[in-house]
TORPAVEX-172360 format. One record per residue: x, y, z of N, C-alpha, C in turn. Coordinates in steps of 0.2 Angstrom, whole numbers, plus 5000, padded with zeros to 4 digits. Each point is the difference from the previous one (the first is absolute). Layout:
<atoms>
XYZXYZXYZ...
</atoms>
This chain:
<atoms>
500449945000499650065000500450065000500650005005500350054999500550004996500349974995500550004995499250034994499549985000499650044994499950065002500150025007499750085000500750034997500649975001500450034999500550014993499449934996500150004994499550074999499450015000499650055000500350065000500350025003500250045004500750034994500549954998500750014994499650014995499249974998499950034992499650055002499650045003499850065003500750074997500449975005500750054999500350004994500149934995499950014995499750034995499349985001499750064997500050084999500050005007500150075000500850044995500449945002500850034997499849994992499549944995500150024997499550054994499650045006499550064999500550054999500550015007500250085000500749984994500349934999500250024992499850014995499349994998499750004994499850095002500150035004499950095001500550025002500749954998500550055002500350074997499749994994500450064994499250075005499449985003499850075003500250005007500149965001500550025008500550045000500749984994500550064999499950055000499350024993499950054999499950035007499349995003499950025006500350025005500449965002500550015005500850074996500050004994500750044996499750064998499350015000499550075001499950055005499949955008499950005004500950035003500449974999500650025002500350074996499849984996500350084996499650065000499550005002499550035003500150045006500049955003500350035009500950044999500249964997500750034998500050084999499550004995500150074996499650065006499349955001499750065004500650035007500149935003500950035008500350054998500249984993500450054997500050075000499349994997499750105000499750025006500149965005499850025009500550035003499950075002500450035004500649965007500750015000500449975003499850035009499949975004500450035007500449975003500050045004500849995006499749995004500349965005500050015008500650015005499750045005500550015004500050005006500350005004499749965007500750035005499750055005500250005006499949985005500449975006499949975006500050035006499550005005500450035006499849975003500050025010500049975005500050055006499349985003499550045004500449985007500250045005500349985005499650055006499849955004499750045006500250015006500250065003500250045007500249935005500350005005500049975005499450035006499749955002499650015005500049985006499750015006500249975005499149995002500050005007499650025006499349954996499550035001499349964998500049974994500350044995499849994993500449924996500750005006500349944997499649955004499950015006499449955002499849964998499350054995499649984997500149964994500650034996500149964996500449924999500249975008500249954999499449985004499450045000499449935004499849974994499949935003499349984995499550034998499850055003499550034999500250084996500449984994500050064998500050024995499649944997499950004994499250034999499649995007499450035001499950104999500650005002499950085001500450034996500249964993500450034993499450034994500350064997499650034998500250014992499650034997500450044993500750045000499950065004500850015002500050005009499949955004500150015006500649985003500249995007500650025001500249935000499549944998500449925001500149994992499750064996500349974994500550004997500249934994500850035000500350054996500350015001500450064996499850004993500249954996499949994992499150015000499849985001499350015000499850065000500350085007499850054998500150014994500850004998500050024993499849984994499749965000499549964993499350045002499850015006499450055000500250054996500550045003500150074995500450004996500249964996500350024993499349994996499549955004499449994995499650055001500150065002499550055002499850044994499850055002499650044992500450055001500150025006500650055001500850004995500449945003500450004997500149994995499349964996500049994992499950094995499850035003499850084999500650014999500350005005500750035000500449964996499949974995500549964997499950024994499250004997500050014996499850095000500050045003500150074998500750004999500849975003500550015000500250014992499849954998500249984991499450004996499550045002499650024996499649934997499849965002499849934998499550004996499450065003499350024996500350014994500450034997500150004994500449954995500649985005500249924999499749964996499549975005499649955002499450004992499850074999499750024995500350064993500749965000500250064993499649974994499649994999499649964993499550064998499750025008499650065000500150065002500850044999500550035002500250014992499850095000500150034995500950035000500449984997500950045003499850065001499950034990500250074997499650045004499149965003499850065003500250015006500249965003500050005009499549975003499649984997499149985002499849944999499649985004499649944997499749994994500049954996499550024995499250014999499649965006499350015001500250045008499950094999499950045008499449975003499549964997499550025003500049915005500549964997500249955003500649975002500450045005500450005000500149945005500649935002500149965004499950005008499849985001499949995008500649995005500150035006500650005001499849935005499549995001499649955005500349924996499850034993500149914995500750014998500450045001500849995000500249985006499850015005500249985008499749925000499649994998499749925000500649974994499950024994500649974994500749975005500050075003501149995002499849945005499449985004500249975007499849924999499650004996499849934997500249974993500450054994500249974995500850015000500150065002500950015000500349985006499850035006500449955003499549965006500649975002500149935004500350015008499749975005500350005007499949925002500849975002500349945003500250005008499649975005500249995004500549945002500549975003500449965000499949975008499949925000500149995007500650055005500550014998500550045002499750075003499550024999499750064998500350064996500249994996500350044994499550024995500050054996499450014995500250034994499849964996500350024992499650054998500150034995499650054999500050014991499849954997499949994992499850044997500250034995499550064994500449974994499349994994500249994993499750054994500450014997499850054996500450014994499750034996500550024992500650025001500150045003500750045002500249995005500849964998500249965005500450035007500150084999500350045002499350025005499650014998499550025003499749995005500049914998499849955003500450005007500550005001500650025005499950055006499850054995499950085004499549995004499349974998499550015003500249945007500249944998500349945007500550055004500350035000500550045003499550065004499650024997499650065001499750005006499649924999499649985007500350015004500749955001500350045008499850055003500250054995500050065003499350065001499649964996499250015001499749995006500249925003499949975006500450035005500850045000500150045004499750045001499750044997499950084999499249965004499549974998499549975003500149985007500549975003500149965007500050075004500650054997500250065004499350045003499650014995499250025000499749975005500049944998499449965005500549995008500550024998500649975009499849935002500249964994500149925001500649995001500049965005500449985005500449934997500250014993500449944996500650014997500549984997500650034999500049934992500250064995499949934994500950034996500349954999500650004999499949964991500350054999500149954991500549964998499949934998500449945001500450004992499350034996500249984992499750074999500450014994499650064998500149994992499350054998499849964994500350034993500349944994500550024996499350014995500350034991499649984996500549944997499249974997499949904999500650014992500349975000500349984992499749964995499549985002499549944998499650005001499549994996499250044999499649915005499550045001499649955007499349964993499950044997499449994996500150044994499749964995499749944998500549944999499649965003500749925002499849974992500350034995499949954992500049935000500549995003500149925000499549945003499850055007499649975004499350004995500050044998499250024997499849954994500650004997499949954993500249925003500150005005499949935002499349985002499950065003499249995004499749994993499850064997499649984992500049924997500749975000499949954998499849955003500150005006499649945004499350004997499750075003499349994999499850014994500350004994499750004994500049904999500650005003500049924998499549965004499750045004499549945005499150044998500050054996499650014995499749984993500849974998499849984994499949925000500349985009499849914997499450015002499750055004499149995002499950014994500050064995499750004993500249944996500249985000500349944999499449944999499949995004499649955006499150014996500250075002499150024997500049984993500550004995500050024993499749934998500449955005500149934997499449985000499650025007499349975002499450044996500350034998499450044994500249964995500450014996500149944993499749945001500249975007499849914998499050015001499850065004499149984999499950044992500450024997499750034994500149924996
</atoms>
């Protein structure tokens, strides 16, 4: 019984191998369309860089109540958003994520316009539509969700990643924060001390678009598309 399931089983696979031969001339095609395709579009997709600054949040020495607390058990009960049992890294991820310090980032380098030279008139100085000019609100959401990035490290260190077209820029703005998040701490008189471990260069080597990875992917899935069409074409021919 089990040697027939398993003969069953070899002309099955058979079959199929000698389907996706009789369709292998539209399989190449498919798949060397498919990759030439993704090739050319990577191609014409703008390059960025990434650049990545490190540093590390160091907090005061404490004594009296408040070391206390934080070697009870229980004091994980009485930790806050920025309170005084939380760690170091933590306040700082609070405030580099802030609306505050992204303002300040992006008025430093003019990023409203940056972020939007497509609708950025040179010769006039001006927008091209006045009566719709960019939101300083959707350039502070763009820089914190699409350009850059914040890593905490078990160690408690925090990376601080920005990607963009201009690899040079890219840099300024990772370096910026620090000093955003200074100028910010000093304000609020947070009691953390953040020390720069790395400081961020411009990338040599574009982050995106990965060509290579791209036309691999295309091909997979072209190929795992055409043996489904494949599959369909056969079973429509034998009811016809």
């Amino acid at each position: 019984m089990q040697e027939q399931k398993l003969h069953e089983r070899e002309m099955n696979l058979l079959d199929y191998g000698k389907i996706l031969w009789r369709r292998k001339i539209m399989l190449v095609i498919l798949c060397t369309l498919s990759v030439v395709i993704t090739m050319v579009v990577s191609l014409m997709l703008p390059k960025y860089y990434k650049s990545e600054a490190m540093i590390l949040a160091v907090a005061p020495e404490t004594g009296g109540l408040g070391a206390a607390l934080s070697a009870s058990p229980l004091a994980g009960a009485f930790a806050g958003p920025l309170g005084v049992l939380t760690s170091p890294a933590d306040k700082i991820l609070v405030l580099l994520k802030s609306r505050t310090v992204a303002e300040m980032i992006v008025r430093r380098f003019d990023l409203l316009r940056v972020f939007n030279a497509d609708k950025w008139d040179g010769a006039k100085g001006a927008w091209k539509d006045p009566a719709k000019p960019p939101l300083l609100e959707d350039t502070v959401k763009k820089l914190g969700k699409k350009i850059t990035a914040f890593k905490k490290s078990r160690e408690g260190s925090i990376t601080i990643t920005v990607e963009w077209k201009d690899p040079k820029l890219a840099a300024q703005i990772a370096n910026y924060y620090v000093v955003a998040l200074a100028e910010f701490m000093k304000d609020k008189s947070v009691n953390t001390t953040v020390q720069i471990v790395d400081p961020a260069i411009p990338a040599e080597r574009k982050s995106s678009p990965r060509i290579a990875l791209n036309m691999a992917m295309a091909g997979i899935l072209s190929l795992f598309v055409g043996v489904i069409l494949a599959l369909v074409l056969e079973n429509a021919q034998k009811k016809q």
